[in-house]
N, CA, C and O atoms as CSV, one atom per row, in Angstrom:
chain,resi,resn,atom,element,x,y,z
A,1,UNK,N,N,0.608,68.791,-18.301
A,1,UNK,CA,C,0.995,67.821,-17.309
A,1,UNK,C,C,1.388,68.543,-16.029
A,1,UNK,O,O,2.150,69.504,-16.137
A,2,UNK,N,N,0.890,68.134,-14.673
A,2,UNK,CA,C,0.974,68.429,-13.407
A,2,UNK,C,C,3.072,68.279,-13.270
A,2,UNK,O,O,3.873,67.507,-13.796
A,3,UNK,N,N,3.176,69.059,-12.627
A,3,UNK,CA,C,4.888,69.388,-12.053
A,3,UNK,C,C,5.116,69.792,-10.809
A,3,UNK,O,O,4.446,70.601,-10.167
A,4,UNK,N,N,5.847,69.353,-10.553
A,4,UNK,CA,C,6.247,69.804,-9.134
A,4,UNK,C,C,7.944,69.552,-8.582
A,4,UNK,O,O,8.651,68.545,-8.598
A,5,UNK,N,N,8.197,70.979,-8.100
A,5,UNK,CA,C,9.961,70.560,-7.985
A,5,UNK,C,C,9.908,70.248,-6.481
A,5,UNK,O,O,9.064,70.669,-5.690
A,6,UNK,N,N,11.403,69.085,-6.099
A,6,UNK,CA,C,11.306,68.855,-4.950
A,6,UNK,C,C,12.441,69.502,-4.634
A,6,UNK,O,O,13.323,69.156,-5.419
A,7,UNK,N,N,12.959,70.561,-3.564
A,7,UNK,CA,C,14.031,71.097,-3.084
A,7,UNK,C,C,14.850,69.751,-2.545
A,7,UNK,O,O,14.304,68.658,-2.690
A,8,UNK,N,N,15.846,69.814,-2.073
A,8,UNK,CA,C,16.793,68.774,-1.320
A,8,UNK,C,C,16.964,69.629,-0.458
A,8,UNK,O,O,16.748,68.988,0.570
A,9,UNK,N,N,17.234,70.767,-0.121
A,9,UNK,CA,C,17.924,71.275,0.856
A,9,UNK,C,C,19.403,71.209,1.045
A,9,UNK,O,O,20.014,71.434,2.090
A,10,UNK,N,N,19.932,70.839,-0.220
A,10,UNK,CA,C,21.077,70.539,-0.487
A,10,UNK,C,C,21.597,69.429,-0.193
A,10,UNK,O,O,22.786,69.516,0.118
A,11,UNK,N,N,21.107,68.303,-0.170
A,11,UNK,CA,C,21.633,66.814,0.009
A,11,UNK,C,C,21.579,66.241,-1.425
A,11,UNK,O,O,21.010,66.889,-2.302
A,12,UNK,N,N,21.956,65.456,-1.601
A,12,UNK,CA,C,22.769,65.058,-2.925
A,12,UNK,C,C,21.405,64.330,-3.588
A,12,UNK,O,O,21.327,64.294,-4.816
A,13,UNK,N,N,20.437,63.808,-2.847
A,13,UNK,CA,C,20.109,63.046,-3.430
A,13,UNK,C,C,18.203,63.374,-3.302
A,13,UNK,O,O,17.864,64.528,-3.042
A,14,UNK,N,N,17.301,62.483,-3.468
A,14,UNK,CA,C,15.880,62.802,-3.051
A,14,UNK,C,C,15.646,61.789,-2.293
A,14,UNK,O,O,16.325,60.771,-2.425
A,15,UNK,N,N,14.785,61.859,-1.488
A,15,UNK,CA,C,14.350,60.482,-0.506
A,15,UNK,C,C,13.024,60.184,-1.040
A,15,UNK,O,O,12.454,60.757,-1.969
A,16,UNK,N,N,12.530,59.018,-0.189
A,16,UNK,CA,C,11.200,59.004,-0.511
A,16,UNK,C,C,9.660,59.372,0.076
A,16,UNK,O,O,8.564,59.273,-0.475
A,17,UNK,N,N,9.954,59.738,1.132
A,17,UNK,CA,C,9.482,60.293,2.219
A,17,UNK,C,C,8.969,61.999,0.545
A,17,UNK,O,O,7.854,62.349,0.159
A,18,UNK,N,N,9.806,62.311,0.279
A,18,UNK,CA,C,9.672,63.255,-0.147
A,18,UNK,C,C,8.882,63.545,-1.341
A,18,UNK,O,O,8.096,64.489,-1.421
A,19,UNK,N,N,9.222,62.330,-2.667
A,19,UNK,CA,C,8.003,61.602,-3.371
A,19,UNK,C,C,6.689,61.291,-2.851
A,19,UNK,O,O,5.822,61.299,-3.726
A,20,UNK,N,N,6.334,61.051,-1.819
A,20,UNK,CA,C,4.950,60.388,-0.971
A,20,UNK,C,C,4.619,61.783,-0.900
A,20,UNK,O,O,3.569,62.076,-1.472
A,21,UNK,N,N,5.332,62.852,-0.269
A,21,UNK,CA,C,4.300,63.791,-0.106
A,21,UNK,C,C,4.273,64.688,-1.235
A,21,UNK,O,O,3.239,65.354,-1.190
A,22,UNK,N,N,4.933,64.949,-2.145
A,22,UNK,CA,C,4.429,64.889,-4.036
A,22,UNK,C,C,3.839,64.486,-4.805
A,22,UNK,O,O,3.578,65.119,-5.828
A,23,UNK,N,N,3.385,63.163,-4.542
A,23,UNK,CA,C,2.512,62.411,-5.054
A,23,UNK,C,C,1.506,62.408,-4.351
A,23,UNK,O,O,0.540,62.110,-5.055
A,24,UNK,N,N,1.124,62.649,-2.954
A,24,UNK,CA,C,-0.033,63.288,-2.129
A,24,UNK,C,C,-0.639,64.860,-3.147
A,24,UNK,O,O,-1.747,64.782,-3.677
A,25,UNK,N,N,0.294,66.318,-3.327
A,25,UNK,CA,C,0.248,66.816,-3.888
A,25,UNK,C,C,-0.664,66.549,-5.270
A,25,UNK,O,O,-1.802,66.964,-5.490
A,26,UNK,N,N,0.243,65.675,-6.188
A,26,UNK,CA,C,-0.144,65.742,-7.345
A,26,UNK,C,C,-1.784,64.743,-7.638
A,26,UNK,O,O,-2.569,64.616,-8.577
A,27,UNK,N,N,-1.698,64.351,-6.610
A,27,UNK,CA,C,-2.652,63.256,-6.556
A,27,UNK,C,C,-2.736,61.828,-7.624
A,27,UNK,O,O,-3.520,61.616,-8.550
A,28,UNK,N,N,-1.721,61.056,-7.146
A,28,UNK,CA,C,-0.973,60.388,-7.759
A,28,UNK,C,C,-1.888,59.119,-7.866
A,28,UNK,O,O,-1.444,58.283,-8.653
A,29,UNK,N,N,-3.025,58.801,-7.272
A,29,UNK,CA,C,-4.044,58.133,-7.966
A,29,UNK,C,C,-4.692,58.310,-8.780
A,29,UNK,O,O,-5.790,57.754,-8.775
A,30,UNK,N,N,-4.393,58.994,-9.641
A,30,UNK,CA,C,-5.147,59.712,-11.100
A,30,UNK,C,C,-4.099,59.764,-11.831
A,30,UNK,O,O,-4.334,59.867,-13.035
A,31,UNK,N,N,-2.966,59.728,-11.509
A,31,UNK,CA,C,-1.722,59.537,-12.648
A,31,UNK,C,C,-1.691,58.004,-13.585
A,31,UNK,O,O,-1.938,56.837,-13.279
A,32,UNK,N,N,-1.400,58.457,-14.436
A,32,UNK,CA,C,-0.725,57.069,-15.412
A,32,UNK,C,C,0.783,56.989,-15.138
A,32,UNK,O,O,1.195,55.830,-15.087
A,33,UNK,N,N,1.600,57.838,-14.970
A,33,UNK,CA,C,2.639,57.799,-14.750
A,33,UNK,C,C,3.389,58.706,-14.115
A,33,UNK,O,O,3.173,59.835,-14.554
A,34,UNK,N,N,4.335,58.659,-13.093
A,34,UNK,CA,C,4.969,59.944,-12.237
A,34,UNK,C,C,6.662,59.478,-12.799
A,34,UNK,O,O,6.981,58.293,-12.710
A,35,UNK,N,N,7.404,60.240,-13.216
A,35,UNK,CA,C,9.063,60.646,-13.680
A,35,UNK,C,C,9.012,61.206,-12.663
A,35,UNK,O,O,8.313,62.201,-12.474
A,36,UNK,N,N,9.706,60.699,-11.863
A,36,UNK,CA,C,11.307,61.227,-11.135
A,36,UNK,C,C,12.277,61.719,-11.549
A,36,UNK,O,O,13.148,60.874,-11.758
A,37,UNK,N,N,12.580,62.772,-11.791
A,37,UNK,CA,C,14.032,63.337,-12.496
A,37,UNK,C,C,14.504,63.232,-11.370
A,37,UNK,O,O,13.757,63.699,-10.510
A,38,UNK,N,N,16.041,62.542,-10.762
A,38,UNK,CA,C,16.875,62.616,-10.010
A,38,UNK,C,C,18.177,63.442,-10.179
A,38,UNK,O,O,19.264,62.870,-10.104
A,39,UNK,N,N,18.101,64.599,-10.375
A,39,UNK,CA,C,19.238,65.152,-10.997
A,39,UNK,C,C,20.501,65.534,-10.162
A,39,UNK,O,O,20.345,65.771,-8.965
A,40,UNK,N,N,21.823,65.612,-10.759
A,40,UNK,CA,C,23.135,65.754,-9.409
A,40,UNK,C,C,23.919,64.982,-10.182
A,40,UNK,O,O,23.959,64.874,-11.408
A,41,UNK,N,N,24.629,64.381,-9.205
A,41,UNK,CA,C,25.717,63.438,-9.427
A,41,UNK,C,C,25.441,62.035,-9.456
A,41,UNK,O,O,24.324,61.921,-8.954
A,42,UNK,N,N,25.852,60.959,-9.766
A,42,UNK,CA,C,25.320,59.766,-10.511
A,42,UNK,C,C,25.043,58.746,-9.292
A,42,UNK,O,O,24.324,57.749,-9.354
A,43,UNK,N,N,25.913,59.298,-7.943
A,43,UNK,CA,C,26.713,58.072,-7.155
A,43,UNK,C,C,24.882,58.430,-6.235
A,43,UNK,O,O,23.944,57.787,-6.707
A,44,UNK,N,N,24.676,59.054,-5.463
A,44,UNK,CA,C,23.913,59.032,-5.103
A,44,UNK,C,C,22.180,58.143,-5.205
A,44,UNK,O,O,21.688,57.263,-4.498
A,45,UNK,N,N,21.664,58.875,-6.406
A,45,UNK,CA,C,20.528,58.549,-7.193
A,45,UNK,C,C,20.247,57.171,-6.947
A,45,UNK,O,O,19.164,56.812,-6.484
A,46,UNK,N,N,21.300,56.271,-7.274
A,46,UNK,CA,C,21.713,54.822,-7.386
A,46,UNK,C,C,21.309,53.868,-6.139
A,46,UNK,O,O,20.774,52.778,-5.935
A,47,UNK,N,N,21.935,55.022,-5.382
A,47,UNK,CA,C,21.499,53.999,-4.044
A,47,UNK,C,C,20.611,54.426,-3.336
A,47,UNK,O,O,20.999,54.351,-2.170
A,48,UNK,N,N,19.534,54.875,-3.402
A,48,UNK,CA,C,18.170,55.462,-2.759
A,48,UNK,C,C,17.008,54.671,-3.356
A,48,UNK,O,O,16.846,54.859,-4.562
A,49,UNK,N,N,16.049,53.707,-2.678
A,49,UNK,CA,C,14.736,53.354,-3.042
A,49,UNK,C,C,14.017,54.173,-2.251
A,49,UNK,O,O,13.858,54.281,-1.035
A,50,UNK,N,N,13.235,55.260,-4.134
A,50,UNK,CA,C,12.190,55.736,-3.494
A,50,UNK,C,C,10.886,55.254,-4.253
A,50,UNK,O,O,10.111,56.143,-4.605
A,51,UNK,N,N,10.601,54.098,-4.507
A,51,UNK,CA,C,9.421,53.333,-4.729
A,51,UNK,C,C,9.343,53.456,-5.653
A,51,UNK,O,O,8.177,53.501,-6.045
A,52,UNK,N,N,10.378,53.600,-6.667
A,52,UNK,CA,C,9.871,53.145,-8.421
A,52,UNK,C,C,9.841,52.411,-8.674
A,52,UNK,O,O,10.486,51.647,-7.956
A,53,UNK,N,N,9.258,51.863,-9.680
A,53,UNK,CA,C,8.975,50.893,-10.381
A,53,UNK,C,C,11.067,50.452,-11.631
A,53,UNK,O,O,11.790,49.458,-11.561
A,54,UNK,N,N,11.206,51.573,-12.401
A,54,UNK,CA,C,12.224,51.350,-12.895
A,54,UNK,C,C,13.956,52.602,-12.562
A,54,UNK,O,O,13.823,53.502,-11.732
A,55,UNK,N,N,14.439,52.546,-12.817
A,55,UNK,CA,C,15.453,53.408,-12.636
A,55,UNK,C,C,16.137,53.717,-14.234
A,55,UNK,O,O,16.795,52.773,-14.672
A,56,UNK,N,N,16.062,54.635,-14.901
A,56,UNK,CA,C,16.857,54.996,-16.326
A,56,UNK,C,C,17.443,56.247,-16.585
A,56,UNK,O,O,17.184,57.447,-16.488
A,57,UNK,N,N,18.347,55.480,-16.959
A,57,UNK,CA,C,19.735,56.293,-16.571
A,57,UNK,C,C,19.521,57.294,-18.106
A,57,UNK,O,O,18.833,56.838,-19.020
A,58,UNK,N,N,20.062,58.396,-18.202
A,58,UNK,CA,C,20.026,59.217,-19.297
A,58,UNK,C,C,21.525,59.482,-19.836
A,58,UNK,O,O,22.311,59.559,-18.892
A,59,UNK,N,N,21.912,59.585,-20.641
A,59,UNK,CA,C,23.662,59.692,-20.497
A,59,UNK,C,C,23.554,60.568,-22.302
A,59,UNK,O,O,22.862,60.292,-23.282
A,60,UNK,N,N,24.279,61.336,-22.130
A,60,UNK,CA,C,24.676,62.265,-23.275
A,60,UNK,C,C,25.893,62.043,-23.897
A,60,UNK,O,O,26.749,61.758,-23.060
A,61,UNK,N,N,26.288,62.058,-24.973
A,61,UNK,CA,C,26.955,61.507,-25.366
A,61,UNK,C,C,27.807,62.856,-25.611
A,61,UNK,O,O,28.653,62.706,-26.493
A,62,UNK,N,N,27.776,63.959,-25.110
A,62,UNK,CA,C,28.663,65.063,-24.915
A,62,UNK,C,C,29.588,65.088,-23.310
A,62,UNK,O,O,30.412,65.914,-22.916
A,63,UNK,N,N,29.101,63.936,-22.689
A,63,UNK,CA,C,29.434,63.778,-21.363
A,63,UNK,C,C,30.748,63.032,-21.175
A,63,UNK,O,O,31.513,63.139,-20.216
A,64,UNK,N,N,30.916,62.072,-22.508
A,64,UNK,CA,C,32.191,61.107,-22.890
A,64,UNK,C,C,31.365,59.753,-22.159
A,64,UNK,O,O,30.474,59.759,-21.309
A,65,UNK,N,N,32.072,58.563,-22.880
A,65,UNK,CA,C,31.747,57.171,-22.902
A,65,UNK,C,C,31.920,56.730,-21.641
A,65,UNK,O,O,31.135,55.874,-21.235
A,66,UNK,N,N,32.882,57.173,-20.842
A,66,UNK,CA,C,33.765,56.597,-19.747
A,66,UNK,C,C,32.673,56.461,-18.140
A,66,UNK,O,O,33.054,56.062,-17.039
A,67,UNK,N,N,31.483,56.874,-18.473
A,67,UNK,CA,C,30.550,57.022,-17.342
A,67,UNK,C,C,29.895,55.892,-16.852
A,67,UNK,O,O,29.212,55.824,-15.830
A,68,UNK,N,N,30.223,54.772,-17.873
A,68,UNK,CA,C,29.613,53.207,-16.910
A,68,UNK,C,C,30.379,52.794,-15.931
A,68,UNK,O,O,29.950,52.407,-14.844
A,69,UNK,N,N,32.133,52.879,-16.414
A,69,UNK,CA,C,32.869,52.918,-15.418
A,69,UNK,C,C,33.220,53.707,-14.114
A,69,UNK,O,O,33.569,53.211,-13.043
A,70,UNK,N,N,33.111,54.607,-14.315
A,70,UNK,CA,C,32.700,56.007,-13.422
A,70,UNK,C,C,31.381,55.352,-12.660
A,70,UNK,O,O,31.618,55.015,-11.500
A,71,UNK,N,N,30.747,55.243,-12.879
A,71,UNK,CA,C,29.293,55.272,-11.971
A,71,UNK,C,C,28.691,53.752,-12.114
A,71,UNK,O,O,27.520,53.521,-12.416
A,72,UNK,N,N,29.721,52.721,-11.839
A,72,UNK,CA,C,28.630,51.906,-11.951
A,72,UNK,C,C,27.497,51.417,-11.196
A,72,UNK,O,O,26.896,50.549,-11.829
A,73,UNK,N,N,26.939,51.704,-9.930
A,73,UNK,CA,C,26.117,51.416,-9.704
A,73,UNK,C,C,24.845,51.820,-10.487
A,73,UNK,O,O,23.913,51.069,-10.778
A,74,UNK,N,N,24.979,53.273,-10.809
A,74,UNK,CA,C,23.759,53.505,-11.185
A,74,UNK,C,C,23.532,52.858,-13.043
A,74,UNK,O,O,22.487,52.968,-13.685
A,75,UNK,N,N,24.355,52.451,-13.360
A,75,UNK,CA,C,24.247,51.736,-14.724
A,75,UNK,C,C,23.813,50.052,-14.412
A,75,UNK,O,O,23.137,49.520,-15.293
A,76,UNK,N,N,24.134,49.324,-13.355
A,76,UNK,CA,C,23.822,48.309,-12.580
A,76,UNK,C,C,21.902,48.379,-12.061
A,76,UNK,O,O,21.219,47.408,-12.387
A,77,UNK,N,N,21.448,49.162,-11.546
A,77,UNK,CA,C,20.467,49.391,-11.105
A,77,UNK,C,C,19.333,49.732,-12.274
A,77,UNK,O,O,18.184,49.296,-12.198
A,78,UNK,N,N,19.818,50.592,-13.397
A,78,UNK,CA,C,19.043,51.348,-14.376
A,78,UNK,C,C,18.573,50.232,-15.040
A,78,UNK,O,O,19.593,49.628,-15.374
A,79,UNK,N,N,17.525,49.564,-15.453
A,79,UNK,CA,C,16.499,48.660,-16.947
A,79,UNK,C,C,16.623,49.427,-18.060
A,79,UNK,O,O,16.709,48.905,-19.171
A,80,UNK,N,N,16.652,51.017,-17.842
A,80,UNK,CA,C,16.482,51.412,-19.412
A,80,UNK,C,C,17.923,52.423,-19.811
A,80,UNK,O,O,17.999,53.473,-19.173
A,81,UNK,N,N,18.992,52.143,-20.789
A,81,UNK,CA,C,19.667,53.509,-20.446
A,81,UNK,C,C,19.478,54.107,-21.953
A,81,UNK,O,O,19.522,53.515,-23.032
A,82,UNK,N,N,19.229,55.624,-21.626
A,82,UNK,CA,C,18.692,56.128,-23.129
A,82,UNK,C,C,20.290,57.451,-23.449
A,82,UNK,O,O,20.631,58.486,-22.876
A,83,UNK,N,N,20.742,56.823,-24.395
A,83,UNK,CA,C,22.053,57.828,-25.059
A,83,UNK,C,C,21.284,58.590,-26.129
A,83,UNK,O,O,20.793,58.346,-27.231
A,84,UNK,N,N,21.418,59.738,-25.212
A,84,UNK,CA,C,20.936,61.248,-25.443
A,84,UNK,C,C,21.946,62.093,-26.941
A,84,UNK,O,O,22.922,61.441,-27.312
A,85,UNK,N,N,21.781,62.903,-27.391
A,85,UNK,CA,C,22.259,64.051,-28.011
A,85,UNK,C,C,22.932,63.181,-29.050
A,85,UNK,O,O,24.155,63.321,-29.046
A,86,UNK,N,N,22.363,62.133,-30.132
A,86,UNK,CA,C,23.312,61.165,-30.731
A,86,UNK,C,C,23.125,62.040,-31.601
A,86,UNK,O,O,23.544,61.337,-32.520
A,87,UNK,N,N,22.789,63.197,-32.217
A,87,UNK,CA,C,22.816,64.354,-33.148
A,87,UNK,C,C,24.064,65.297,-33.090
A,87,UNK,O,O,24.331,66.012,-34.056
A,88,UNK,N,N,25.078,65.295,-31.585
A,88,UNK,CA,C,26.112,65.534,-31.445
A,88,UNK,C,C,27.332,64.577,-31.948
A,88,UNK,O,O,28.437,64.981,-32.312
A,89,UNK,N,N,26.821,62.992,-31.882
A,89,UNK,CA,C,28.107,61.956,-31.559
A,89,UNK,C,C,29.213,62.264,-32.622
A,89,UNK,O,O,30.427,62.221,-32.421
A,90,UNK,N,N,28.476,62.632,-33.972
A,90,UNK,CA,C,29.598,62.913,-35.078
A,90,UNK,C,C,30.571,63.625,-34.704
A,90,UNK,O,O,31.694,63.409,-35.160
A,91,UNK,N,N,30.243,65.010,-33.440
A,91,UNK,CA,C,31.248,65.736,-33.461
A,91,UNK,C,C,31.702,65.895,-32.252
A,91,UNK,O,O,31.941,66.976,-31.713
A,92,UNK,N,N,31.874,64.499,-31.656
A,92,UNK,CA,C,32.845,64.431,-30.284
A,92,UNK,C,C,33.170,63.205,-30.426
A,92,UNK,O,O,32.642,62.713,-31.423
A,93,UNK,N,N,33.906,62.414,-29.768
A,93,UNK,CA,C,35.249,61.518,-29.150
A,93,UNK,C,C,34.370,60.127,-28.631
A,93,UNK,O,O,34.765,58.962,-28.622
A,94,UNK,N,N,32.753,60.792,-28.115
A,94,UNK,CA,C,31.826,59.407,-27.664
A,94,UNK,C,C,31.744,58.468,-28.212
A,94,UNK,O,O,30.985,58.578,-29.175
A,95,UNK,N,N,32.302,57.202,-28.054
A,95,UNK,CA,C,32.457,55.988,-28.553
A,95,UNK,C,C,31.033,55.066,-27.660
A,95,UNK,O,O,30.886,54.503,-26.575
A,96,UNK,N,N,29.983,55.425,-29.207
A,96,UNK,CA,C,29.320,54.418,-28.631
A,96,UNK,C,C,29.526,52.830,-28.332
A,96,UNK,O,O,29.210,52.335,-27.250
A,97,UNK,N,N,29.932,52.292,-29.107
A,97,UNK,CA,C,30.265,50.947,-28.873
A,97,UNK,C,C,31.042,50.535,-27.283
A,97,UNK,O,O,30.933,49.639,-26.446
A,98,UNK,N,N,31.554,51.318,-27.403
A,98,UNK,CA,C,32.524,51.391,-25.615
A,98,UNK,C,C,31.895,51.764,-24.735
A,98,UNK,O,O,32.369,51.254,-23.720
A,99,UNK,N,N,30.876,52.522,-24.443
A,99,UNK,CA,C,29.736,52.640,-23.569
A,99,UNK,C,C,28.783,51.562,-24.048
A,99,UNK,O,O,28.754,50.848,-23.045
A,100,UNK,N,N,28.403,51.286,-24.470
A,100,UNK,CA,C,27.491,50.056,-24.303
A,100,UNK,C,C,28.163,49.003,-24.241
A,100,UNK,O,O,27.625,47.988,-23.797
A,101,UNK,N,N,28.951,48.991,-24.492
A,101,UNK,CA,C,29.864,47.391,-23.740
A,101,UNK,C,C,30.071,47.591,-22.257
A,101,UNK,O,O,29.832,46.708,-21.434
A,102,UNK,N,N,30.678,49.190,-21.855
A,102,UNK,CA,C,30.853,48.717,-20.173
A,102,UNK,C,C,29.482,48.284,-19.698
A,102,UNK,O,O,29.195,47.294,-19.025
A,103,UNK,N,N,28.249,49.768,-20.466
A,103,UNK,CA,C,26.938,49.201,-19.579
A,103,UNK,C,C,26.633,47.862,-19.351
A,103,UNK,O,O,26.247,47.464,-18.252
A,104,UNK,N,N,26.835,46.888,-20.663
A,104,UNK,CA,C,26.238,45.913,-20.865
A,104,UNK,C,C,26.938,44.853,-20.164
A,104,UNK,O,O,26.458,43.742,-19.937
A,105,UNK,N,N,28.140,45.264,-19.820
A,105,UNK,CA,C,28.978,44.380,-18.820
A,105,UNK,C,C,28.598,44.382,-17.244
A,105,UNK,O,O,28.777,43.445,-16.466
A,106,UNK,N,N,28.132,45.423,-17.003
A,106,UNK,CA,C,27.531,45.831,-15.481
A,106,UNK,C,C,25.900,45.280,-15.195
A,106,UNK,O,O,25.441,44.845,-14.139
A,107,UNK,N,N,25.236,45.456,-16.470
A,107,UNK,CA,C,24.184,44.551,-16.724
A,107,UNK,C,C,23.620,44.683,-17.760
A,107,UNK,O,O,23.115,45.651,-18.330
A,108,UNK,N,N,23.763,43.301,-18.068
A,108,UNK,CA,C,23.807,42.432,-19.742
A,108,UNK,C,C,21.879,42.411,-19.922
A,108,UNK,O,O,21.303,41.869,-20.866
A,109,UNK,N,N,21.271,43.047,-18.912
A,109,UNK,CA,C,19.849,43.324,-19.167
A,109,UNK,C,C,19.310,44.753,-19.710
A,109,UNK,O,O,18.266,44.888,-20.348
A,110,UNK,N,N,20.102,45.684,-19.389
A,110,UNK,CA,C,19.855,46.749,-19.354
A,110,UNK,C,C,19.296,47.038,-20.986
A,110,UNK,O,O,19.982,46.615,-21.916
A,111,UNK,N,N,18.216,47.665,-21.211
A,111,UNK,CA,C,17.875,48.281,-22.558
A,111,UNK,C,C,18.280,49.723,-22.693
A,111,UNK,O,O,18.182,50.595,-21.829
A,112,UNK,N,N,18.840,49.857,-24.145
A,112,UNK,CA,C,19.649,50.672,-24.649
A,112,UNK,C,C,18.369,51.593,-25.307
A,112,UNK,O,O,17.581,50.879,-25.928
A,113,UNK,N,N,18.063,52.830,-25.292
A,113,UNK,CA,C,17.354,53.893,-26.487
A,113,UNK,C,C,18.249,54.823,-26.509
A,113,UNK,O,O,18.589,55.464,-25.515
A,114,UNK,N,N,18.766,54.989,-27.811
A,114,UNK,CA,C,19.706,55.612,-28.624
A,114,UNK,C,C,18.620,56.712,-29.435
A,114,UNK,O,O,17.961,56.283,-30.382
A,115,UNK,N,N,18.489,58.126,-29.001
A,115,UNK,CA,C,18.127,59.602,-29.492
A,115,UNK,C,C,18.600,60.418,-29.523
A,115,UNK,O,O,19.588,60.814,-28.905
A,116,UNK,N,N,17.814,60.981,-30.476
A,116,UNK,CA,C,18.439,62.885,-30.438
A,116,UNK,C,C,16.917,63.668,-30.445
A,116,UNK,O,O,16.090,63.742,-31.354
A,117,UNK,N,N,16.884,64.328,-28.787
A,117,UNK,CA,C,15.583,64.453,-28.135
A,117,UNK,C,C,15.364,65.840,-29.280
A,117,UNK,O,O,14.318,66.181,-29.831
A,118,UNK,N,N,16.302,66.264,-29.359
A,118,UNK,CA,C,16.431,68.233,-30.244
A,118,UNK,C,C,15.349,67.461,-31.506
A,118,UNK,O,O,14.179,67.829,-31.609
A,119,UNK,N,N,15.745,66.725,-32.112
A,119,UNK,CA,C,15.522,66.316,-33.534
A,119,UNK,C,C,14.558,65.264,-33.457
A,119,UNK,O,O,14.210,64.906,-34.582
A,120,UNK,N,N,13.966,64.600,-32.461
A,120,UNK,CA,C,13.266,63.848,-32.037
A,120,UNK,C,C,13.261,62.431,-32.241
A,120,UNK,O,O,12.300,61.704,-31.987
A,121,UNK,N,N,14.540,61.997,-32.784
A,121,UNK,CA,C,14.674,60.553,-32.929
A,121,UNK,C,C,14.932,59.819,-32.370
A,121,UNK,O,O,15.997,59.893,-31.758
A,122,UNK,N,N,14.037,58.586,-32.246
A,122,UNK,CA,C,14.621,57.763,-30.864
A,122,UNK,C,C,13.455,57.995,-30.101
A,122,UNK,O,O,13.126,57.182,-29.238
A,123,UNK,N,N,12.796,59.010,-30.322
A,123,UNK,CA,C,11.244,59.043,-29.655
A,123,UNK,C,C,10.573,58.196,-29.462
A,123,UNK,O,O,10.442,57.686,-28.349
A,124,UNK,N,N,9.880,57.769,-30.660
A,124,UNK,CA,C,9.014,56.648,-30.550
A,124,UNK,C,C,8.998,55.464,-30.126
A,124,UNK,O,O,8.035,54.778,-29.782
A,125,UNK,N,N,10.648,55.107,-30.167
A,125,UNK,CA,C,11.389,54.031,-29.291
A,125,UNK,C,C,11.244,54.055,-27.876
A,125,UNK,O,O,10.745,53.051,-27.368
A,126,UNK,N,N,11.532,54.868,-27.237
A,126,UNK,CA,C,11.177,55.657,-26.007
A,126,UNK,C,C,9.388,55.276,-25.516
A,126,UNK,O,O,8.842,54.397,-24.849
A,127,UNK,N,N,9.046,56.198,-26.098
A,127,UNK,CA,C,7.298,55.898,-25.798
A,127,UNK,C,C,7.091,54.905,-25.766
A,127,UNK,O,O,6.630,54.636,-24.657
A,128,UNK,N,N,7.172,53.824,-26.564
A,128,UNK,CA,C,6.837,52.455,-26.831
A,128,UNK,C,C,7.985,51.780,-25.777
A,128,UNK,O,O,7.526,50.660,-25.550
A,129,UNK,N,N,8.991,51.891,-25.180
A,129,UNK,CA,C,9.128,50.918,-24.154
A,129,UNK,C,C,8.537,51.666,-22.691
A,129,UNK,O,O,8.115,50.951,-21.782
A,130,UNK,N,N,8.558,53.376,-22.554
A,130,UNK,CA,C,7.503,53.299,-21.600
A,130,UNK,C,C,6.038,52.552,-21.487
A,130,UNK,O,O,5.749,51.827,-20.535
A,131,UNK,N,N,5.213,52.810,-22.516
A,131,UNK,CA,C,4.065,51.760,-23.039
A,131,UNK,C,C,4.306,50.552,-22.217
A,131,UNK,O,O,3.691,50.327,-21.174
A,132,UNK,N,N,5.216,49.783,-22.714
A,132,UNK,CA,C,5.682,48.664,-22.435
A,132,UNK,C,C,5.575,48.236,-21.038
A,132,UNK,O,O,4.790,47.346,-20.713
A,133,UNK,N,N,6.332,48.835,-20.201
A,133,UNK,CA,C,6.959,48.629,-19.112
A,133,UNK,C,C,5.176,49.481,-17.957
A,133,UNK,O,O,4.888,49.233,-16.786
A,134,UNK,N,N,4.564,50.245,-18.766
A,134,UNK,CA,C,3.547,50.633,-17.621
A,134,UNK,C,C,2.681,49.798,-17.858
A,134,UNK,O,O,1.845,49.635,-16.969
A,135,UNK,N,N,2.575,49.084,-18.953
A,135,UNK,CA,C,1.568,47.976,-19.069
A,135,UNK,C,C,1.607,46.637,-18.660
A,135,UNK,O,O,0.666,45.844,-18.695
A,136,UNK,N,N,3.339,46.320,-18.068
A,136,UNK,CA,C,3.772,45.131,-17.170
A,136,UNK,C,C,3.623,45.952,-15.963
A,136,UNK,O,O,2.866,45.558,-15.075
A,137,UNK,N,N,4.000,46.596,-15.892
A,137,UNK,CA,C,3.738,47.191,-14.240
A,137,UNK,C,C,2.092,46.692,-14.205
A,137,UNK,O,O,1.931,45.534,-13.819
A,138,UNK,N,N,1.217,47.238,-14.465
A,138,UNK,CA,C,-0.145,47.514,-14.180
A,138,UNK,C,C,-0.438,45.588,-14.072
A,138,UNK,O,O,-0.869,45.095,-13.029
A,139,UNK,N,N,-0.256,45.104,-14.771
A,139,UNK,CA,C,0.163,43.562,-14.586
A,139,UNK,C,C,0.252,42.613,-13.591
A,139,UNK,O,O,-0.297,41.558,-13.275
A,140,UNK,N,N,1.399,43.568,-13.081
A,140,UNK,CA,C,1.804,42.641,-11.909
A,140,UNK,C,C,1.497,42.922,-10.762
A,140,UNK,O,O,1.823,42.179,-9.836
């Protein structure tokens, strides 16, 4: 699969100006699908349209529960949120139930995929709502 990193230049966040000419690069009319990794801090990411289609939030469950409250916009904005490293949860303090209640309080739409990427579970869940969601995209 084609990659490409985008520098920031040290601004918190990516624009889209900056995607367009990455996807010029990658030649993004031959793609099935382009990921955006937005990586940094949560507050940012959230409030930038750079022409996706969805926004999904990734959250680790080594990070602690308390991050819907912490960041809610970007839990507000996200359709998919996928709780990462659930191969850790036994041996930390992450209360799933309490993170998916704030998410689900910020928005009661949001879809939950619960994995452990190391061990690969939760995968196929994953694939199949990307599936999903590029085959309503292409749709509409």
């Amino acid at each position: 699969m084609p990659a490409l990193q985008i520098n920031t230049g040290g601004a918190c966040h990516i624009e889209a100006y900056q995607i367009s000419r990455a996807a010029d690069i990658l030649k993004s009319g031959k793609l099935d699908l382009l990921v955006i990794e937005n990586v940094g801090n949560l507050v940012c990411p959230a409030e930038f349209d750079l022409g996706e289609h969805d926004k999904v939030m990734m959250l680790s469950c080594t990070e602690g529960h308390d991050k819907p409250g912490k960041y809610p916009l970007m839990f507000q904005e996200s359709r998919a949120l996928i709780l990462n490293k659930m191969d850790l949860q036994p041996h930390t303090n992450f209360d799933v139930e309490a993170a998916l209640a704030d998410a689900r309080a910020l928005n009661p739409t949001i879809d939950v995929v619960k994995m452990s990427a190391w061990k690969g579970e939760g995968l196929q869940a994953w694939f199949d709502w990307l599936l999903a969601r590029m085959a309503a995209t292409r749709r509409s």
